[in-house]
C-alpha positions as CSV (number, residue, x, y, z in Angstrom):
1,X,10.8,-2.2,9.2
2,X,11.1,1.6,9.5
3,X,6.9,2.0,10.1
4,X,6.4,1.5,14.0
5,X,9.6,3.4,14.7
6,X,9.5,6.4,12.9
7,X,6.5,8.5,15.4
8,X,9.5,7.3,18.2
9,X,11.8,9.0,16.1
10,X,10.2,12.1,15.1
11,X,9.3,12.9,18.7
12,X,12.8,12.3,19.6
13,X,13.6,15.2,16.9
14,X,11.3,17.1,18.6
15,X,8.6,16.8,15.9
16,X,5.7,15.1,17.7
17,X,3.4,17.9,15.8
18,X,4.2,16.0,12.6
19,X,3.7,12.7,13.2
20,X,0.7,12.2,10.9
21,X,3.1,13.6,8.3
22,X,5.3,10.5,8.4
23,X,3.0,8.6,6.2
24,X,0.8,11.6,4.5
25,X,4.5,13.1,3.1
26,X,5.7,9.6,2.1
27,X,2.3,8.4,-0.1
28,X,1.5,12.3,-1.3
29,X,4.9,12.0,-3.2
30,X,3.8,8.2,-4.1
31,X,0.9,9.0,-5.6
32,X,2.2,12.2,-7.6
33,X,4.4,10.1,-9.2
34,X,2.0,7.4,-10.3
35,X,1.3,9.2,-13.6
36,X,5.2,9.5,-14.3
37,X,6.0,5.9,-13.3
38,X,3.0,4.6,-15.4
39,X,3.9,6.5,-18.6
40,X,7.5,5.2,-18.5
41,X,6.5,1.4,-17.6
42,X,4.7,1.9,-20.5
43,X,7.4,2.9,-22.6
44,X,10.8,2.9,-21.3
45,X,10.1,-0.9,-19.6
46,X,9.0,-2.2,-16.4
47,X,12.6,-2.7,-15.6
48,X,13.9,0.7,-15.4
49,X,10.8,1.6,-13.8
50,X,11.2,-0.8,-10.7
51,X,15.4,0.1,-10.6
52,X,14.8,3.8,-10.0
53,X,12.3,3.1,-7.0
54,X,14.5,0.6,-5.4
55,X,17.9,3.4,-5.8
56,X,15.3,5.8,-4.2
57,X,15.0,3.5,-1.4
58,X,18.5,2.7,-0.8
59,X,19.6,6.5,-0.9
60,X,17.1,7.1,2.3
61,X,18.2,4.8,4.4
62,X,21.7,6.0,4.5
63,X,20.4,9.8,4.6
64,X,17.8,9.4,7.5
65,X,20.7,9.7,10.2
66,X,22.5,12.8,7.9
67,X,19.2,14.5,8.1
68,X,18.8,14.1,11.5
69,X,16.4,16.9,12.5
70,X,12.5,17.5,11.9
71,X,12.7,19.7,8.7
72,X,15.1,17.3,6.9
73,X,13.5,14.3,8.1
74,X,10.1,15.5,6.4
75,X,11.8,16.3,3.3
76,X,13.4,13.1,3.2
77,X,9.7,11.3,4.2
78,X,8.5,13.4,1.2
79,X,11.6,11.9,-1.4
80,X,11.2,8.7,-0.2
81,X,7.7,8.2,-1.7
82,X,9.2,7.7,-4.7
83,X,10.1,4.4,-4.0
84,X,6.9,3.5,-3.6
85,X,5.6,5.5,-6.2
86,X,7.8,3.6,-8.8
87,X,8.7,0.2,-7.9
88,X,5.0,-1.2,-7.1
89,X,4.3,-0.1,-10.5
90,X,6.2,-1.5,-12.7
91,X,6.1,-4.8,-10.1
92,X,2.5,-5.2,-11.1
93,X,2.8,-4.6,-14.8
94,X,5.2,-6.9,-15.2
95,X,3.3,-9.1,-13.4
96,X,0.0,-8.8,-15.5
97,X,2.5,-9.3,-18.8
98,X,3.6,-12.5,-17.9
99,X,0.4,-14.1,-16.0
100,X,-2.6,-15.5,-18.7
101,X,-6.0,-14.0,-17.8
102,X,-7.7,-16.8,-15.9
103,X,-5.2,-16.7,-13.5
104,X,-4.7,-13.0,-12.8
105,X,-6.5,-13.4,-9.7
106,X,-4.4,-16.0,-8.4
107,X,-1.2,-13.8,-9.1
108,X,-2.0,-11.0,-7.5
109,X,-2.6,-13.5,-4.8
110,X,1.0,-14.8,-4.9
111,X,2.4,-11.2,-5.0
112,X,0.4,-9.8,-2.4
113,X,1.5,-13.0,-0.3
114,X,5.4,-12.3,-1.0
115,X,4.5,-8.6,0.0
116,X,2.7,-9.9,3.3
117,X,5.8,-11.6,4.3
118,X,7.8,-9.0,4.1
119,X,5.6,-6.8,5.8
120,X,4.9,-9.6,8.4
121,X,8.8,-9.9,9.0
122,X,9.3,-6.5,8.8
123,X,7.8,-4.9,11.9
124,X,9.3,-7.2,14.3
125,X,12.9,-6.8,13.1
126,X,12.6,-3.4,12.7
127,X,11.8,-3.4,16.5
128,X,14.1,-6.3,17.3
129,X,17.3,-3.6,15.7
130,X,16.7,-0.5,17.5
131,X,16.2,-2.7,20.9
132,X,19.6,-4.4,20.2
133,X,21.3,-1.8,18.2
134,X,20.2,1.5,17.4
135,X,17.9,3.4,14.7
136,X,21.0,4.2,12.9
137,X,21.7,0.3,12.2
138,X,17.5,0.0,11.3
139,X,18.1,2.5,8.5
140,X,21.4,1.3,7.2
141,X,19.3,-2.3,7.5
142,X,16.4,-1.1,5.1
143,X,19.3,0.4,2.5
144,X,21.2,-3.2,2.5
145,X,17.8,-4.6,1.9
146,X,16.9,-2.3,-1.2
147,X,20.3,-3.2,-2.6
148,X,19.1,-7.0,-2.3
149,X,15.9,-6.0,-4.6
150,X,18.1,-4.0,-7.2
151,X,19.9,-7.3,-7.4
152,X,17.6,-9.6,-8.0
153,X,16.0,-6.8,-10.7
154,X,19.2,-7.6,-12.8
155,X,18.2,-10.9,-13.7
156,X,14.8,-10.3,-14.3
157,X,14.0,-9.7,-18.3
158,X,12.2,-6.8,-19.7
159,X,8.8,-7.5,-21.1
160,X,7.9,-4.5,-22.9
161,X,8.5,-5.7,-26.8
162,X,9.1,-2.0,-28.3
163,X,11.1,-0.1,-25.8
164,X,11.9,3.7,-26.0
165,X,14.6,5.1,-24.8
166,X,14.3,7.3,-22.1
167,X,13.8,11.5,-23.2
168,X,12.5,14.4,-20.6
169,X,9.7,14.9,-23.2
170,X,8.3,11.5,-21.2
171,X,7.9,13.7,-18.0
172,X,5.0,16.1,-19.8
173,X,1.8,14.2,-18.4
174,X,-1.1,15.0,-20.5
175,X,-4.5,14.9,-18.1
176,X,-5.6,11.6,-19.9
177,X,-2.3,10.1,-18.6
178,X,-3.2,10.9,-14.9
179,X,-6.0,8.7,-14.4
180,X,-7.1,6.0,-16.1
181,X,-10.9,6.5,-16.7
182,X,-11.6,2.6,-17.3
183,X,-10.2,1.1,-13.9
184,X,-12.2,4.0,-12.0
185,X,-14.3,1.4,-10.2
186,X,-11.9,-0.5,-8.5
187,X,-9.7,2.8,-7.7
188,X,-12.9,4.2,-5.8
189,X,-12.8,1.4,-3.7
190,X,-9.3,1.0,-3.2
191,X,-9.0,4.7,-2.0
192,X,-12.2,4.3,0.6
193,X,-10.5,0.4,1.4
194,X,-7.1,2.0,1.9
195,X,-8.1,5.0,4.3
196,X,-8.1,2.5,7.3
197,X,-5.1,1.4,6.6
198,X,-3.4,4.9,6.7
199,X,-5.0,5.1,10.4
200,X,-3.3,2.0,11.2
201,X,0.0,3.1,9.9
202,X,-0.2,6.2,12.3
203,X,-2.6,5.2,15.4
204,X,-1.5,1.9,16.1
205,X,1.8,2.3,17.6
206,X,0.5,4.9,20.2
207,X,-2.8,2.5,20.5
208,X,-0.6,-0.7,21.3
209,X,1.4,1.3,23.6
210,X,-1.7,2.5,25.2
211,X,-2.5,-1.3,26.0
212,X,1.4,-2.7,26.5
213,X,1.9,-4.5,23.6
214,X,4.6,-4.4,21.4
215,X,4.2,-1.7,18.6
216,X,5.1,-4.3,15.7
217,X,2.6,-7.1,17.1
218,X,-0.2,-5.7,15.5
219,X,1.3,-5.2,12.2
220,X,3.2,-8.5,12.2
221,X,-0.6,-10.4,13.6
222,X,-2.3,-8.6,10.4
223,X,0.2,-9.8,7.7
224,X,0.5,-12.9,8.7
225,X,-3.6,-13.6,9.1
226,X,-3.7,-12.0,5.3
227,X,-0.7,-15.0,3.8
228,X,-3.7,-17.3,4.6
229,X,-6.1,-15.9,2.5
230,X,-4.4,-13.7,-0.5
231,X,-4.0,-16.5,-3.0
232,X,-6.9,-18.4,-2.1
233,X,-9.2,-15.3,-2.2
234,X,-7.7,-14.9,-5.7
235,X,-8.6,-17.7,-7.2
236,X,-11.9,-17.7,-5.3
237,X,-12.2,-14.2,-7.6
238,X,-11.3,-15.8,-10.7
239,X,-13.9,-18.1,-10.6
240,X,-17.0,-16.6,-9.5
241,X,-16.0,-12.8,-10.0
242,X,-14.1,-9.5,-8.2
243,X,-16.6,-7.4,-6.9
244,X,-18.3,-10.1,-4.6
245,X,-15.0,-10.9,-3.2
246,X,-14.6,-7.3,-2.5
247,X,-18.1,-6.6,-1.1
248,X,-17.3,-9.3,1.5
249,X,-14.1,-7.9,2.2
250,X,-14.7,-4.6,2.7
251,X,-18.1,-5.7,5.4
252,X,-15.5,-8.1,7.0
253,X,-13.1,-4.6,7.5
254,X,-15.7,-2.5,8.9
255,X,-16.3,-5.5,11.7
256,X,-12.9,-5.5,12.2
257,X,-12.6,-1.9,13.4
258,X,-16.1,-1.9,15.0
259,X,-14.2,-4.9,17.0
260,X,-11.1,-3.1,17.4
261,X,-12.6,0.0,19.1
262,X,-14.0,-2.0,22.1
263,X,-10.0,-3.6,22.8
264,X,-8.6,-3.5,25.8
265,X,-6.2,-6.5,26.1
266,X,-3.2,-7.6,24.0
267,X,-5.2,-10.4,23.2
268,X,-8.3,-8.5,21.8
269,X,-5.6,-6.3,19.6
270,X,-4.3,-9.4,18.4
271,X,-7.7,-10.9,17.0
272,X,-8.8,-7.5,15.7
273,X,-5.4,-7.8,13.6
274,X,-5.9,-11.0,12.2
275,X,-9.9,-10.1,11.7
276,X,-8.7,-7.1,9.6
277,X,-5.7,-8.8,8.1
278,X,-8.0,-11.7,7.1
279,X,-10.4,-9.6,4.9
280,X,-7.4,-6.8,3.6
281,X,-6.1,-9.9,2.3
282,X,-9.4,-10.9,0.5
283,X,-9.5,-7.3,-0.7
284,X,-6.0,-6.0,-2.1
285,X,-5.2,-8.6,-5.1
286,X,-8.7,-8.7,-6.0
287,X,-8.7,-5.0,-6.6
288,X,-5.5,-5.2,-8.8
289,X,-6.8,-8.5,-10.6
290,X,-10.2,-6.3,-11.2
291,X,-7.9,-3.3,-12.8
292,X,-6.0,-5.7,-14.9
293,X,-9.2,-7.0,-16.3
294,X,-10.6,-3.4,-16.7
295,X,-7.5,-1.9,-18.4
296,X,-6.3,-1.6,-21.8
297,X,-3.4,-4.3,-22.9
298,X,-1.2,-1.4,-24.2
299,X,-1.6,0.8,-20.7
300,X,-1.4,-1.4,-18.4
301,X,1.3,0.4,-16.5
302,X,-1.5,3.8,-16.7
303,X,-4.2,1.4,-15.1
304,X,-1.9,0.6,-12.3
305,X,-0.6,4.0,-11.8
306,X,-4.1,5.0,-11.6
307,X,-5.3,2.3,-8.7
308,X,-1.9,3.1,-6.8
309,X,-2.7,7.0,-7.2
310,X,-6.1,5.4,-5.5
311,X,-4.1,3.6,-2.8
312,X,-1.7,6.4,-2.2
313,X,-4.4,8.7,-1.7
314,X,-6.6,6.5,0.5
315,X,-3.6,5.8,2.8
316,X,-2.4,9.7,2.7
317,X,-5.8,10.7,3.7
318,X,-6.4,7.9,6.6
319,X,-3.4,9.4,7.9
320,X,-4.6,12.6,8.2
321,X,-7.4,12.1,8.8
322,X,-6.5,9.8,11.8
323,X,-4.0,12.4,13.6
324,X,-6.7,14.8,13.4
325,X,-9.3,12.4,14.9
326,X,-6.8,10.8,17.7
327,X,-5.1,14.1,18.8
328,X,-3.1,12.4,20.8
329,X,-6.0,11.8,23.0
330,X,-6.4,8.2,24.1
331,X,-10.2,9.0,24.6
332,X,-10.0,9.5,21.1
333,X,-8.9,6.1,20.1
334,X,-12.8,4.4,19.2
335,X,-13.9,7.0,17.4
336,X,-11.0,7.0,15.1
337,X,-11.5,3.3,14.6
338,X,-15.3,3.4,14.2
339,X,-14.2,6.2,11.1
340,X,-12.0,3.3,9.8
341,X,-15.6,1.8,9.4
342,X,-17.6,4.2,8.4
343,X,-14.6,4.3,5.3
344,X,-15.0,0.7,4.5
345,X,-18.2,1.0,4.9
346,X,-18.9,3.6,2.2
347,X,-16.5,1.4,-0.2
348,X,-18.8,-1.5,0.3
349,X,-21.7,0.9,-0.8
350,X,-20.2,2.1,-3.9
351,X,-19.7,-1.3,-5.4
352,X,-23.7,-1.3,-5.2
353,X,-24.5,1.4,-7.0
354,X,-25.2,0.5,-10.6
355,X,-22.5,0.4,-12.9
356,X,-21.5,2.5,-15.9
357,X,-20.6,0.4,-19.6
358,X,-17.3,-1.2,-19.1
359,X,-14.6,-0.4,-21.5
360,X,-11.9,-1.4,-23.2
361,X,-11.3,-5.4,-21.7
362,X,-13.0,-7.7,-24.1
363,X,-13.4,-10.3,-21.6
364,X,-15.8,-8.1,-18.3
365,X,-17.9,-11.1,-17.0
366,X,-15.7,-11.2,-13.7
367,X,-16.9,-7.1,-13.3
368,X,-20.4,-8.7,-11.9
Protein backbone atom coordinates (compact mmCIF):
# COMPACT_ATOMS: atom_id res chain seq x y z
CA UNK A 1 0.00 0.00 0.00
CA UNK A 2 2.63 2.48 1.17
CA UNK A 3 5.07 1.72 -2.22
CA UNK A 4 3.72 4.17 -4.98
CA UNK A 5 3.16 6.93 -2.41
CA UNK A 6 6.09 7.16 -0.51
CA UNK A 7 8.58 9.20 -3.55
CA UNK A 8 5.10 11.67 -3.39
CA UNK A 9 5.71 11.89 0.10
CA UNK A 10 9.37 12.34 0.40
CA UNK A 11 9.30 15.12 -2.07
CA UNK A 12 6.62 16.74 -0.14
CA UNK A 13 9.24 16.59 2.87
CA UNK A 14 11.49 18.12 0.75
CA UNK A 15 13.63 15.02 0.17
CA UNK A 16 13.37 14.39 -3.57
CA UNK A 17 17.41 13.75 -3.33
CA UNK A 18 16.50 10.59 -1.41
CA UNK A 19 14.04 8.94 -3.17
CA UNK A 20 16.10 5.92 -4.26
CA UNK A 21 16.70 5.63 -0.45
CA UNK A 22 13.07 4.65 0.18
CA UNK A 23 13.51 1.18 -0.89
CA UNK A 24 17.59 0.86 -0.61
CA UNK A 25 17.21 1.97 3.44
CA UNK A 26 14.20 -0.38 3.92
CA UNK A 27 15.78 -3.86 2.24
CA UNK A 28 19.69 -2.84 3.53
CA UNK A 29 18.10 -3.22 7.05
CA UNK A 30 16.12 -6.41 5.69
CA UNK A 31 18.80 -8.14 4.62
CA UNK A 32 21.22 -7.36 7.76
CA UNK A 33 18.92 -8.96 9.65
CA UNK A 34 18.49 -12.14 7.64
CA UNK A 35 21.29 -13.83 9.66
CA UNK A 36 19.59 -12.80 13.04
CA UNK A 37 16.09 -13.80 12.01
CA UNK A 38 17.39 -17.19 10.56
CA UNK A 39 19.38 -18.13 13.72
CA UNK A 40 16.32 -17.60 15.99
CA UNK A 41 13.72 -19.41 13.58
CA UNK A 42 16.03 -21.89 14.07
CA UNK A 43 15.98 -22.01 17.62
CA UNK A 44 13.71 -19.80 19.37
CA UNK A 45 10.54 -20.93 16.70
CA UNK A 46 9.22 -19.69 13.61
CA UNK A 47 6.54 -18.16 15.72
CA UNK A 48 8.34 -15.56 17.57
CA UNK A 49 10.27 -14.94 14.60
CA UNK A 50 7.24 -13.89 12.39
CA UNK A 51 5.54 -11.81 15.70
CA UNK A 52 8.47 -9.46 16.06
CA UNK A 53 8.36 -8.49 12.19
CA UNK A 54 4.77 -7.95 12.19
CA UNK A 55 5.12 -5.44 15.81
CA UNK A 56 7.92 -3.80 13.66
CA UNK A 57 5.43 -3.18 11.15
CA UNK A 58 2.65 -1.94 13.17
CA UNK A 59 4.92 0.54 15.15
CA UNK A 60 5.79 2.39 11.57
CA UNK A 61 2.81 3.01 10.51
CA UNK A 62 1.70 5.00 13.49
CA UNK A 63 5.32 6.77 13.61
CA UNK A 64 5.52 7.81 9.75
CA UNK A 65 3.29 11.01 10.45
CA UNK A 66 5.38 11.66 14.15
CA UNK A 67 8.47 11.64 12.00
CA UNK A 68 7.30 13.78 9.61
CA UNK A 69 10.42 15.35 8.11
CA UNK A 70 13.27 13.83 5.63
CA UNK A 71 15.84 12.69 8.35
CA UNK A 72 13.30 10.91 10.47
CA UNK A 73 11.49 9.52 7.67
CA UNK A 74 14.81 7.72 6.51
CA UNK A 75 15.44 6.49 9.79
CA UNK A 76 12.20 5.16 10.07
CA UNK A 77 12.50 3.53 6.19
CA UNK A 78 15.74 2.10 7.72
CA UNK A 79 13.71 0.37 11.03
CA UNK A 80 11.12 -0.63 9.16
CA UNK A 81 13.20 -3.28 7.18
CA UNK A 82 12.90 -5.28 9.99
CA UNK A 83 9.67 -6.31 9.27
CA UNK A 84 10.59 -7.67 6.24
CA UNK A 85 13.73 -8.92 7.41
CA UNK A 86 11.87 -11.14 10.06
CA UNK A 87 8.48 -12.12 9.14
CA UNK A 88 9.26 -13.56 5.45
CA UNK A 89 11.48 -15.74 7.26
CA UNK A 90 10.09 -17.53 9.55
CA UNK A 91 6.76 -17.51 7.00
CA UNK A 92 8.83 -19.69 4.73
CA UNK A 93 10.30 -21.98 7.33
CA UNK A 94 7.30 -22.81 8.59
CA UNK A 95 6.14 -23.36 5.50
CA UNK A 96 8.93 -25.93 4.35
CA UNK A 97 8.11 -27.79 7.98
CA UNK A 98 4.84 -28.54 7.29
CA UNK A 99 4.71 -29.20 3.33
CA UNK A 100 6.17 -33.01 2.15
CA UNK A 101 9.02 -32.71 -0.40
CA UNK A 102 7.12 -33.40 -3.66
CA UNK A 103 5.07 -30.71 -3.19
CA UNK A 104 7.44 -27.94 -2.01
CA UNK A 105 7.15 -26.46 -5.39
CA UNK A 106 3.53 -26.21 -5.32
CA UNK A 107 3.63 -24.36 -1.82
CA UNK A 108 5.76 -21.89 -2.53
CA UNK A 109 3.28 -21.47 -5.30
CA UNK A 110 0.31 -21.06 -2.89
CA UNK A 111 2.33 -18.63 -0.72
CA UNK A 112 3.72 -16.61 -3.33
CA UNK A 113 -0.06 -16.40 -4.70
CA UNK A 114 -1.50 -15.18 -1.12
CA UNK A 115 1.51 -12.69 -1.34
CA UNK A 116 0.49 -11.58 -4.92
CA UNK A 117 -2.79 -10.72 -3.74
CA UNK A 118 -1.92 -8.72 -1.34
CA UNK A 119 0.41 -6.89 -3.30
CA UNK A 120 -2.17 -6.85 -6.17
CA UNK A 121 -4.77 -5.18 -3.68
CA UNK A 122 -2.35 -3.23 -2.19
CA UNK A 123 -1.31 -0.53 -4.60
CA UNK A 124 -4.62 0.45 -5.61
CA UNK A 125 -6.00 1.07 -2.05
CA UNK A 126 -3.08 2.58 -1.06
CA UNK A 127 -3.79 5.16 -3.90
CA UNK A 128 -7.60 4.92 -3.46
CA UNK A 129 -6.83 6.33 0.65
CA UNK A 130 -4.69 9.26 0.09
CA UNK A 131 -7.20 10.40 -2.90
CA UNK A 132 -10.17 10.07 -0.51
CA UNK A 133 -8.49 10.63 2.73
CA UNK A 134 -5.02 11.52 3.44
CA UNK A 135 -1.43 9.74 3.81
CA UNK A 136 -2.01 9.96 7.42
CA UNK A 137 -5.09 7.48 7.24
CA UNK A 138 -2.72 5.17 4.53
CA UNK A 139 -0.22 4.70 7.33
CA UNK A 140 -2.55 4.21 10.23
CA UNK A 141 -4.30 1.70 7.35
CA UNK A 142 -1.02 -0.48 7.00
CA UNK A 143 -0.66 -0.52 11.08
CA UNK A 144 -4.48 -1.87 11.44
CA UNK A 145 -3.41 -4.33 8.82
CA UNK A 146 -0.14 -5.59 10.63
CA UNK A 147 -2.25 -6.02 13.75
CA UNK A 148 -4.63 -8.35 11.55
CA UNK A 149 -1.36 -10.64 10.76
CA UNK A 150 -0.27 -10.63 14.54
CA UNK A 151 -3.70 -12.05 15.06
CA UNK A 152 -3.94 -14.56 12.91
CA UNK A 153 -0.10 -15.60 14.16
CA UNK A 154 -1.75 -16.45 17.55
CA UNK A 155 -3.48 -19.39 16.33
CA UNK A 156 -0.91 -20.69 14.35
CA UNK A 157 1.26 -23.64 16.20
CA UNK A 158 4.92 -23.68 16.57
CA UNK A 159 6.76 -26.25 14.65
CA UNK A 160 10.16 -26.17 15.88
CA UNK A 161 10.10 -29.59 18.24
CA UNK A 162 13.11 -28.38 20.74
CA UNK A 163 12.66 -24.72 21.31
CA UNK A 164 15.14 -22.46 23.20
CA UNK A 165 14.38 -19.80 24.93
CA UNK A 166 15.36 -16.72 23.81
CA UNK A 167 19.19 -15.35 25.37
CA UNK A 168 21.26 -12.18 23.78
CA UNK A 169 24.06 -14.82 23.32
CA UNK A 170 21.59 -15.76 20.09
CA UNK A 171 22.45 -12.22 18.53
CA UNK A 172 26.51 -13.28 18.11
CA UNK A 173 26.38 -14.43 14.36
CA UNK A 174 29.28 -16.51 13.64
CA UNK A 175 30.35 -15.99 9.69
CA UNK A 176 29.04 -19.62 8.83
CA UNK A 177 25.63 -18.31 10.18
CA UNK A 178 25.51 -15.38 7.55
CA UNK A 179 25.26 -17.33 4.43
CA UNK A 180 24.29 -20.46 3.81
CA UNK A 181 27.02 -21.98 1.44
CA UNK A 182 24.57 -24.84 0.09
CA UNK A 183 21.60 -22.69 -1.34
CA UNK A 184 24.33 -20.36 -3.03
CA UNK A 185 22.94 -21.21 -6.48
CA UNK A 186 19.64 -20.15 -6.20
CA UNK A 187 20.61 -16.92 -4.04
CA UNK A 188 22.94 -15.83 -7.14
CA UNK A 189 20.04 -15.85 -9.14
CA UNK A 190 17.63 -14.47 -6.90
CA UNK A 191 19.91 -11.33 -6.28
CA UNK A 192 20.53 -10.82 -10.32
CA UNK A 193 16.37 -11.78 -10.71
CA UNK A 194 15.52 -9.27 -7.92
CA UNK A 195 17.57 -6.20 -9.17
CA UNK A 196 14.71 -5.34 -11.65
CA UNK A 197 12.46 -5.43 -9.38
CA UNK A 198 14.15 -2.75 -7.07
CA UNK A 199 13.96 -0.49 -10.36
CA UNK A 200 10.45 -1.08 -10.49
CA UNK A 201 9.84 -0.19 -6.91
CA UNK A 202 11.60 3.24 -7.50
CA UNK A 203 11.20 4.13 -11.45
CA UNK A 204 7.75 3.17 -12.00
CA UNK A 205 5.70 5.68 -10.35
CA UNK A 206 7.63 8.62 -12.00
CA UNK A 207 7.53 6.39 -15.41
CA UNK A 208 3.63 5.88 -15.20
CA UNK A 209 3.22 9.47 -14.43
CA UNK A 210 5.45 10.23 -17.27
CA UNK A 211 2.68 8.39 -19.54
CA UNK A 212 -0.70 9.36 -17.37
CA UNK A 213 -1.45 6.32 -15.76
CA UNK A 214 -2.18 5.66 -12.48
CA UNK A 215 1.06 4.99 -10.29
CA UNK A 216 -0.54 1.64 -8.71
CA UNK A 217 -1.73 0.20 -12.29
CA UNK A 218 1.36 -1.11 -12.99
CA UNK A 219 1.99 -2.82 -9.77
CA UNK A 220 -1.62 -3.98 -9.35
CA UNK A 221 -1.34 -5.37 -13.64
CA UNK A 222 2.02 -7.27 -12.50
CA UNK A 223 0.54 -9.10 -9.40
CA UNK A 224 -2.32 -10.03 -10.73
CA UNK A 225 -0.71 -11.59 -14.17
CA UNK A 226 1.78 -13.49 -11.60
CA UNK A 227 -1.65 -15.31 -9.37
CA UNK A 228 -2.04 -17.00 -12.75
CA UNK A 229 1.04 -18.65 -12.90
CA UNK A 230 2.74 -19.11 -9.27
CA UNK A 231 1.17 -22.40 -8.33
CA UNK A 232 1.10 -23.79 -11.61
CA UNK A 233 4.74 -22.91 -12.29
CA UNK A 234 5.33 -24.74 -9.07
CA UNK A 235 4.20 -27.76 -9.75
CA UNK A 236 5.44 -27.54 -13.24
CA UNK A 237 9.02 -27.38 -11.10
CA UNK A 238 8.22 -30.29 -9.09
CA UNK A 239 7.90 -32.41 -11.81
CA UNK A 240 10.49 -31.82 -14.36
CA UNK A 241 12.96 -29.67 -12.19
CA UNK A 242 13.83 -25.79 -10.79
CA UNK A 243 16.40 -24.54 -12.84
CA UNK A 244 14.53 -24.96 -16.18
CA UNK A 245 11.61 -23.21 -14.79
CA UNK A 246 13.98 -20.47 -13.81
CA UNK A 247 16.03 -20.26 -17.11
CA UNK A 248 12.67 -19.60 -18.80
CA UNK A 249 11.75 -17.16 -16.37
CA UNK A 250 14.44 -15.12 -16.12
CA UNK A 251 14.59 -14.97 -20.60
CA UNK A 252 10.80 -14.17 -20.25
CA UNK A 253 11.98 -10.93 -17.69
CA UNK A 254 14.64 -9.68 -19.82
CA UNK A 255 11.78 -9.49 -22.84
CA UNK A 256 9.71 -7.93 -20.55
CA UNK A 257 11.88 -4.84 -19.98
CA UNK A 258 13.39 -4.89 -23.54
CA UNK A 259 9.32 -4.46 -24.15
CA UNK A 260 8.86 -2.00 -21.51
CA UNK A 261 11.47 0.46 -22.72
CA UNK A 262 9.79 1.04 -26.09
CA UNK A 263 6.16 2.04 -24.01
CA UNK A 264 4.52 4.84 -24.65
CA UNK A 265 0.73 4.22 -23.96
CA UNK A 266 -1.10 3.10 -20.87
CA UNK A 267 -1.93 0.19 -22.71
CA UNK A 268 1.72 -0.88 -23.59
CA UNK A 269 2.61 -0.26 -19.65
CA UNK A 270 -0.09 -2.48 -18.91
CA UNK A 271 1.10 -5.60 -21.15
CA UNK A 272 4.74 -4.97 -20.15
CA UNK A 273 3.32 -5.59 -16.48
CA UNK A 274 1.60 -8.54 -16.97
CA UNK A 275 4.69 -9.85 -19.42
CA UNK A 276 6.96 -9.28 -16.41
CA UNK A 277 4.46 -10.35 -13.73
CA UNK A 278 3.89 -13.50 -15.79
CA UNK A 279 7.51 -14.77 -15.67
CA UNK A 280 8.42 -13.18 -11.79
CA UNK A 281 5.69 -15.40 -11.03
CA UNK A 282 7.35 -18.44 -12.75
CA UNK A 283 10.52 -17.32 -11.02
CA UNK A 284 10.04 -16.47 -7.16
CA UNK A 285 8.58 -19.87 -5.63
CA UNK A 286 10.74 -21.80 -7.76
CA UNK A 287 13.81 -20.14 -6.32
CA UNK A 288 12.51 -20.82 -2.65
CA UNK A 289 11.31 -24.46 -3.60
CA UNK A 290 15.09 -24.87 -5.08
CA UNK A 291 16.64 -23.52 -1.56
CA UNK A 292 14.38 -25.80 0.38
CA UNK A 293 15.61 -28.72 -1.58
CA UNK A 294 19.24 -27.46 -1.35
CA UNK A 295 19.26 -26.79 2.46
CA UNK A 296 19.95 -28.73 5.41
CA UNK A 297 16.63 -30.05 7.45
CA UNK A 298 18.02 -28.60 10.71
CA UNK A 299 18.79 -24.94 9.08
CA UNK A 300 16.21 -24.32 7.21
CA UNK A 301 15.52 -20.93 8.68
CA UNK A 302 19.72 -20.23 7.72
CA UNK A 303 18.87 -21.32 3.97
CA UNK A 304 16.10 -18.90 3.82
CA UNK A 305 17.89 -16.13 5.59
CA UNK A 306 20.50 -16.62 3.18
CA UNK A 307 18.14 -16.45 -0.32
CA UNK A 308 16.25 -13.36 1.43
CA UNK A 309 19.81 -11.70 2.18
CA UNK A 310 19.94 -12.59 -1.85
CA UNK A 311 16.61 -10.81 -2.47
CA UNK A 312 17.13 -7.95 -0.14
CA UNK A 313 20.28 -7.23 -1.77
CA UNK A 314 19.10 -7.66 -5.31
CA UNK A 315 16.18 -5.25 -4.67
CA UNK A 316 18.56 -2.66 -2.52
CA UNK A 317 20.91 -2.56 -5.40
CA UNK A 318 18.17 -2.21 -8.31
CA UNK A 319 17.17 0.68 -6.40
CA UNK A 320 20.21 2.26 -6.56
CA UNK A 321 21.22 1.50 -9.11
CA UNK A 322 17.96 2.71 -10.91
CA UNK A 323 17.97 6.36 -9.26
CA UNK A 324 21.40 6.69 -10.51
CA UNK A 325 20.55 5.47 -14.02
CA UNK A 326 17.02 7.52 -14.30
CA UNK A 327 18.23 10.86 -12.60
CA UNK A 328 15.17 12.08 -12.84
CA UNK A 329 15.63 12.33 -16.43
CA UNK A 330 12.81 11.00 -18.50
CA UNK A 331 15.30 10.54 -21.39
CA UNK A 332 16.74 8.25 -19.08
CA UNK A 333 13.76 5.99 -18.67
CA UNK A 334 14.96 2.99 -21.58
CA UNK A 335 18.18 2.64 -20.60
CA UNK A 336 17.25 1.98 -17.08
CA UNK A 337 14.87 -0.63 -18.25
CA UNK A 338 17.17 -2.21 -20.86
CA UNK A 339 19.73 -2.61 -17.36
CA UNK A 340 16.68 -4.43 -15.83
CA UNK A 341 17.69 -6.80 -18.80
CA UNK A 342 20.95 -6.94 -19.00
CA UNK A 343 20.34 -8.12 -14.81
CA UNK A 344 18.09 -10.83 -15.77
CA UNK A 345 19.94 -11.52 -18.33
CA UNK A 346 23.21 -12.37 -16.53
CA UNK A 347 21.03 -14.51 -13.97
CA UNK A 348 19.81 -16.63 -16.81
CA UNK A 349 23.69 -17.08 -17.69
CA UNK A 350 24.75 -18.20 -14.37
CA UNK A 351 22.31 -21.02 -14.16
CA UNK A 352 24.51 -22.33 -17.27
CA UNK A 353 27.59 -22.36 -16.03
CA UNK A 354 28.47 -25.80 -14.74
CA UNK A 355 27.57 -26.64 -11.34
CA UNK A 356 29.61 -27.38 -8.20
CA UNK A 357 28.72 -30.93 -6.01
CA UNK A 358 25.50 -30.34 -4.29
CA UNK A 359 25.37 -30.72 -0.67
CA UNK A 360 23.61 -31.68 2.14
CA UNK A 361 19.71 -32.54 0.48
CA UNK A 362 19.71 -36.22 -0.12
CA UNK A 363 17.20 -36.01 -2.65
CA UNK A 364 19.06 -33.11 -5.73
CA UNK A 365 17.57 -34.61 -8.93
CA UNK A 366 15.21 -31.45 -9.23
CA UNK A 367 18.85 -29.21 -9.18
CA UNK A 368 19.17 -30.33 -13.09
Amino acid sequence: MLIPELPNYLRSLGGEAYIGLIIALFTATAAISRPFSGKLADTIGRIPVMMFGVAVCFMAGLLYPVLNFVLGFLVLRLVHGFSTGFTPTGNSAYLADIVPFEKRGEAMGILGLANSIGMAMGPAIGSMIVRFFSIEILFFTSSALALLAGLVLLRMRETVAQKQPFRWALLRIRREEIWEPRVTRPSVVMLLSAMPFGAVLTVLPDFSEHLGADKGLFFMSFTLASLVVRVVAGKVSDRIGRVIVVRVANLGMAAAFVFLSFVDTTMGLVMAAVFFGFFSGMNSPTLFAWTIDLGHPNYRGRAMGTIFIALELGIGLGALGSAWVYGSQVANFPLTFHCCAGATTLALLYTCLPKKKTIGSSRTHLDL
